[in-house]
C-alpha positions in Angstrom: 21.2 -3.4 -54.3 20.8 -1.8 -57.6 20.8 -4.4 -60.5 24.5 -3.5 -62.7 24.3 -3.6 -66.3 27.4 -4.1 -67.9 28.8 -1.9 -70.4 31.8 -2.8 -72.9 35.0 -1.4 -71.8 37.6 -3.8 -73.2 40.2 -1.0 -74.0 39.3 1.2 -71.1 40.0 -1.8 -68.9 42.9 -3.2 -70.2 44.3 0.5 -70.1 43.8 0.7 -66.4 45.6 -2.9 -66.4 48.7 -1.7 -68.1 49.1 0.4 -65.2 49.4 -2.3 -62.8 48.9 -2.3 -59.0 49.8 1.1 -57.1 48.7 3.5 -54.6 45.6 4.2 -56.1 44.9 0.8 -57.6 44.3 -3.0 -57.1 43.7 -5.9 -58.4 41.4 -8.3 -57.1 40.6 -12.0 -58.3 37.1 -13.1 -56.5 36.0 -11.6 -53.6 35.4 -14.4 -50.8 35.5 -12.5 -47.9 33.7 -8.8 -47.2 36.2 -8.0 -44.3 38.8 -8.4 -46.0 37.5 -5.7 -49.0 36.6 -3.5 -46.2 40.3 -3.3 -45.3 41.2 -2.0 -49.3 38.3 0.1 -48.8 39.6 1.8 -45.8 43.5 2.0 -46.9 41.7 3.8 -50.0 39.8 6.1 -48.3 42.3 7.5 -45.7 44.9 7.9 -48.3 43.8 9.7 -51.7 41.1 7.3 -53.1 41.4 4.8 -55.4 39.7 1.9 -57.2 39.7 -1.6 -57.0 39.4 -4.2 -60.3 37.4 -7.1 -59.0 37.7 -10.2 -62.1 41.4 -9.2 -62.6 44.3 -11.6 -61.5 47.1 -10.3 -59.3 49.3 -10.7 -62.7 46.8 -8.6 -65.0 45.0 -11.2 -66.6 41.3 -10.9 -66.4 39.2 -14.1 -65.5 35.8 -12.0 -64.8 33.8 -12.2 -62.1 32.0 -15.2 -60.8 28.6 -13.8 -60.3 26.7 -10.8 -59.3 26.9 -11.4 -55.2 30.6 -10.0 -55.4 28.8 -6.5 -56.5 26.8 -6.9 -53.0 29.4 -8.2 -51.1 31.3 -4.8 -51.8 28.5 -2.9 -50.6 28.3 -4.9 -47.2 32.2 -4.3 -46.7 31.6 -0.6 -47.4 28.2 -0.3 -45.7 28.7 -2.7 -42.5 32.5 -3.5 -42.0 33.5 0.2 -42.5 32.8 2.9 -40.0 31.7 5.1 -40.8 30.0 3.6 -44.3 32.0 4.4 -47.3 29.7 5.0 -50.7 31.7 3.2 -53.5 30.6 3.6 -56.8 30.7 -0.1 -58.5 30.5 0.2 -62.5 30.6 -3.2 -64.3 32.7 -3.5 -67.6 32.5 -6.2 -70.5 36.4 -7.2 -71.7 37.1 -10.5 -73.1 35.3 -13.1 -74.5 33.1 -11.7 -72.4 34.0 -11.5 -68.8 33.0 -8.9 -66.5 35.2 -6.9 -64.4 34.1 -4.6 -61.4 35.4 -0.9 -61.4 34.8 -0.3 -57.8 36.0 3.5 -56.9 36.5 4.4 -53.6 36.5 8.2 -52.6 39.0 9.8 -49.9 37.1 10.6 -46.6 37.2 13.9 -46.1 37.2 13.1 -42.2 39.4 10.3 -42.1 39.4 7.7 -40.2 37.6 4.9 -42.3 38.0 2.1 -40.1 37.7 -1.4 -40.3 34.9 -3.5 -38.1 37.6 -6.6 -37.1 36.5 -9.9 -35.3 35.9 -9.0 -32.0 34.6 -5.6 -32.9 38.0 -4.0 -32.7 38.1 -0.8 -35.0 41.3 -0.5 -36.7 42.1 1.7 -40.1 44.2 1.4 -42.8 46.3 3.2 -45.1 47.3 3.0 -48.7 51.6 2.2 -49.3 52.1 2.1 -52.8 50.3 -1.2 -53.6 50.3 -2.5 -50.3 47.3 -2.0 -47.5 48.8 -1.2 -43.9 47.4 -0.6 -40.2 47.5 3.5 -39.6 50.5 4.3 -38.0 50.1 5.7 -34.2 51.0 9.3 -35.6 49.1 9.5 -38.4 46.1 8.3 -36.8 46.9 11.1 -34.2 47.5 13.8 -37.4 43.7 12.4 -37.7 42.7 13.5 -34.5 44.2 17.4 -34.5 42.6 17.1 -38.1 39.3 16.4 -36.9 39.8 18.6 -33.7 41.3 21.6 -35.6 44.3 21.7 -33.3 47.0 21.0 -35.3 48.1 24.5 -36.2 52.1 25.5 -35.3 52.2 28.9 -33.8 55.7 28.1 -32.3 58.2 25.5 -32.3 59.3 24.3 -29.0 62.7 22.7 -28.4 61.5 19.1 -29.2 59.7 20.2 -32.5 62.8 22.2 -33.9 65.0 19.1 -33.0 63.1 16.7 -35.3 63.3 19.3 -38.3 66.9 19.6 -37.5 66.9 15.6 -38.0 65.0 15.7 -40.6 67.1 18.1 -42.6 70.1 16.5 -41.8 69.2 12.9 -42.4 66.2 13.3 -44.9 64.1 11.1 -42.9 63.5 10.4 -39.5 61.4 7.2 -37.5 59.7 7.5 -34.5 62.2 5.5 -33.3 65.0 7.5 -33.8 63.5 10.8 -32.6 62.5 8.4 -29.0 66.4 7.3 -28.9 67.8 10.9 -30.0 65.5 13.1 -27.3 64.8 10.9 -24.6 60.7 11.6 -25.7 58.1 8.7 -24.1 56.6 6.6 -27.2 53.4 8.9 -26.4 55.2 12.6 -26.6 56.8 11.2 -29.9 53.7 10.3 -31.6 51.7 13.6 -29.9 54.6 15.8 -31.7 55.0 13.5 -35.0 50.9 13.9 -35.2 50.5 17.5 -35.0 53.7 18.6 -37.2 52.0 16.2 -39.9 48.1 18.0 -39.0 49.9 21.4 -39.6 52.1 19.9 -42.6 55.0 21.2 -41.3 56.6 17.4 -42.5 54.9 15.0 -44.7 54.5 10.6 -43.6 56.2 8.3 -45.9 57.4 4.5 -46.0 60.5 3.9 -47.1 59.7 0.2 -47.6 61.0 -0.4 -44.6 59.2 1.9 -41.7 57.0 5.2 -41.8 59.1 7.9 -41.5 58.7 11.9 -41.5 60.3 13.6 -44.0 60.2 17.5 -45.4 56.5 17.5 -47.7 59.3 18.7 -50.9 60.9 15.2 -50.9 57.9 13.5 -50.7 57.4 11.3 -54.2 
């Protein structure tokens, strides 16, 4: 690991503060436990990217780093616990009376998805909801797969497909549940259609706070 020399960045810091914990943002206090990191990591990375503030209390306040192994237990979340390896960047900031904070920005994958090494070896990914780190939905990480595959391309809508839109349109937003319940579809036709409409963007994935629902990619916020 690269030795990090910090630079001062009080006002730069305490900018990125004032805009509190979101989708692409997060506050973390110490760092005790590289899985764990891994997991932010991964919700980043299969989302948009984002950055994580490492020294900076869940209520804004920054109490600076303890030491310098928090810098390399980033890298072993990114580089062992994530599959495949993520390459952060970690940039180390001066702010008050001089505490340190770690900038740790975390790239989208281009071939999502990042997922997390769990006890047991069990891969599971993650997903960034507003300031909140999730497991992948079934039909997302399905969208993944026709991603990956090329598949996902529509060249016409079969009965089931223009049922959902119908749904959609008329409710706003439809669960995996509902469309199950409404068609008579098998948990595993649901997520099959619900992946590929979201590979081809036919519908966007949202949470509502509630559940991940489809909805039309317009009314997406």
């Amino acid at each position: 690991m690269k030795d990090i020399r910090a630079i001062k960045g009080r006002n730069y810091i305490h900018g990125l503060i004032e805009e509190g914990e979101h989708e692409h943002q997060d506050f973390k206090f110490a760092i005790s436990d590289a899985r764990k990191i891994a997991r932010s990591i991964s919700a980043f990375a299969n989302n948009d990217g984002g950055r994580l503030l490492i020294g900076v209390k869940d209520n804004g306040v920054v109490a600076g780093i303890r030491n310098e192994e928090e810098a390399y237990m980033i890298e072993t979340a990114a580089e062992t616990f994530c599959r495949p390896a993520v390459e952060v960047d970690i940039k180390a900031f001066r702010v008050d009376d001089g505490a340190v904070v770690l900038q740790v920005s975390i790239p989208r994958s281009l071939r999502p998805p990042v997922s997390v090494v769990e006890e047991g070896g069990q891969l599971k990914a993650y997903y960034r909801v507003k300031d909140e780190n999730m497991v992948a939905p079934e039909e997302l990480r399905r969208a993944w797969e026709y991603y990956a595959a090329n598949e996902g391309m529509l060249l016409q809508l079969d009965e089931r497909q223009r049922r959902l839109l119908e749904m959609i349109e008329s409710q706003g937003e439809v669960t995996l549940e509902q469309f199950m319940l409404d068609t008579h579809s098998s948990r595993h036709q649901a997520v099959d259609l619900f992946g590929r409409l979201i590979s081809s963007e036919v519908v966007a994935l949202a949470h509502n706070g509630t559940d991940f629902v489809l909805r039309l990619p317009t009314t997406i916020n």
